[in-house]
N, C-alpha and C positions, 0 to 999 in steps of 0.2 A: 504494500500500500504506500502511497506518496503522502497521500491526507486521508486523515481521520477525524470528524467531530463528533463525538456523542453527546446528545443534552435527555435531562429526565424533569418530569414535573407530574407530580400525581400517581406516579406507578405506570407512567408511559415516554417512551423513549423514541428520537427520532437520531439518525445517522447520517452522515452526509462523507461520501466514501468516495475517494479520487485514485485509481491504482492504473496499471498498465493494461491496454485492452490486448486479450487471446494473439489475433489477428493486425495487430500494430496499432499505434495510440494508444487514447486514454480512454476510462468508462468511469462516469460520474453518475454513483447510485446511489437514490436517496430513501431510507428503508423508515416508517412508521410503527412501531411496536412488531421489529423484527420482520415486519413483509415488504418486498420492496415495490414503492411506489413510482419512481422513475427510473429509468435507466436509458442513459445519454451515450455514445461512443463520438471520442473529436479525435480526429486527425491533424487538428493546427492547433501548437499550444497556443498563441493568440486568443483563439476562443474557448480555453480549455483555463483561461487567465482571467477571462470577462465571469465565465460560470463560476469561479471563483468568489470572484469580487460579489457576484451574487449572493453566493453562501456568506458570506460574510455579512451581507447589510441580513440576510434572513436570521442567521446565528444570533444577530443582535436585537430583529424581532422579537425573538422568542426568550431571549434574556432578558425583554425588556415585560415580557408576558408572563417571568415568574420562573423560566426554565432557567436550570443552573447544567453548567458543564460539567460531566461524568468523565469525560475523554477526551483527550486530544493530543493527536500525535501529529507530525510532519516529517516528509523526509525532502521537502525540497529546498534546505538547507543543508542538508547531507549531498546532494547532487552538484552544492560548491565546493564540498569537503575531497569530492571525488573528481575535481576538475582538477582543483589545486593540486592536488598530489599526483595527475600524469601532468600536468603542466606546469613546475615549479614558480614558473617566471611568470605567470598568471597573477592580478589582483581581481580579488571578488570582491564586492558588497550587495548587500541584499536593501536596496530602496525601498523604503517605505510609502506605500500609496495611501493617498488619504481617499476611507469611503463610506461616506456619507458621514464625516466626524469622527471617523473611528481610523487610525489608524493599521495600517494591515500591511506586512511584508509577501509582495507582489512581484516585483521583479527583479529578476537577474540581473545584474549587469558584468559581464566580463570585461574587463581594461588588461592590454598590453597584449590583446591574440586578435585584436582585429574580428571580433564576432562579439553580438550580444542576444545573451538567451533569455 
């Protein structure tokens, strides 16, 4: 998995799941007391960065509805950990986006390899 968010509120639980799709890309599923209610597959992180950004202003819906966070993992700060080290001479930082007031670390930025992810 890339991302993980679990929130619970009343003995019900929603999931918001970002991992590697079978067949190439990504699959963003969003499960309701364990059944899954959507399921997205993106081919372009671009829009795989927007659906994000989404979850995040929802995450914060729902925080603001009384749900508290159960879980939360990321590995797409682990993805600069794994640049850096085939590419010594690489500098990372991870840019904070602002959304909707909340700030949320969104994008990549590689300096000194001529690409940004």
């Amino acid at each position: 998995m890339i991302y993980t968010t679990e929130l619970s509120h009343e003995g019900h639980s929603r999931r918001f799941i970002l991992g590697e799709a079978p067949l190439g890309g990504w699959e963003l599923r969003v499960e309701e007391d364990q059944a899954v209610v959507s399921r997205v597959r993106y081919t372009d992180w671009h829009r795989v960065e927007r659906a994000l950004g989404a979850i995040a202003r929802r995450v914060s819906e729902l925080e603001a509805g009384g749900w508290t966070i159960a879980n939360r993992s990321s590995l797409i700060a682990h993805r600069s950990s794994l640049i850096t080290n085939r590419y010594p001479s690489t500098t990372l930082r991870v840019v904070p986006s602002n959304v909707e007031g909340r700030i949320v670390e969104s994008e990549l930025s590689i300096q000194g390899f001529g690409i940004s992810d």
